[in-house]
N, C-alpha and C positions, 0 to 999 in steps of 0.2 A: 431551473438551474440543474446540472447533471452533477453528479456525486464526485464533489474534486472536496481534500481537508483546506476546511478554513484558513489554516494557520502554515503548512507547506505545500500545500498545492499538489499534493500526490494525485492521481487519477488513474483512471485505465488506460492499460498500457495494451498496443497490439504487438505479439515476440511471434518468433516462431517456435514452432514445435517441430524439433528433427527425429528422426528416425533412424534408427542404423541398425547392421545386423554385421556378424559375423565376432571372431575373437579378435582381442585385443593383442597386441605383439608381445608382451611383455607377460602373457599366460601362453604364449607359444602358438601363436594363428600368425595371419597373416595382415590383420589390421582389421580395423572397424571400418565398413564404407556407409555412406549413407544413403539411403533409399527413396528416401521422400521429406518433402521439406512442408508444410502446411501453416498456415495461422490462426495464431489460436489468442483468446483475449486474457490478458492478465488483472486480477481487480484489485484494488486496493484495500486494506483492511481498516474500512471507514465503519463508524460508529457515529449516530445521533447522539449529540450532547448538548445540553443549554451549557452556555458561558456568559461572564458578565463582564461585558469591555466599556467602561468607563463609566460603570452604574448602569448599564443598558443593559436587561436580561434580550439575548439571545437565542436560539436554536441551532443550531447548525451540525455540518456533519465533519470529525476529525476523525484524524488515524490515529491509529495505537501511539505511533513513536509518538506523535504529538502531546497526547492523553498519559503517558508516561512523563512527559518536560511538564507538562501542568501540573502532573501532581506533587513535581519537585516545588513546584513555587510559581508565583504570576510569571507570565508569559508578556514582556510589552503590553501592560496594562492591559491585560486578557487572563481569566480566572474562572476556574470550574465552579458552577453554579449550580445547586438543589433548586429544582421545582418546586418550594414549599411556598 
């Protein structure tokens, strides 16, 4: 299974990565142009976490925003879980 959060579905993302050179007009040039366009991959900021969704210890892998809502409170009967 590839690194998507359990609970939003984030994952990697492919964006591009632009380039440009010259001044901007607004510092007195003649504008920004762009020079090369490329791709480049974006990751998500996933974390291994056990959760326990309806008495079932789990493992899986969440994202930060996620792991922030969990630690406000259950998630749809989904709950941060210690390994003990």
């Amino acid at each position: 299974m590839s690194h998507q959060c359990y609970l939003t579905g984030k994952k990697t993302m492919v964006v591009n990565a632009v380039i440009r050179r010259g001044k901007a007009r607004r510092e007195g040039g003649v504008g920004r142009k762009t020079t090369g366009i490329t791709k480049r991959v974006q990751k998500a900021n996933l974390h291994k976490k056990f959760i326990r969704e309806n008495g079932v210890l789990k493992r899986v892998w969440l994202s930060a925003a996620a792991l922030r809502t969990l630690n406000k409170g259950p998630y749809q009967g989904v709950e941060l879980a210690c390994r003990c």
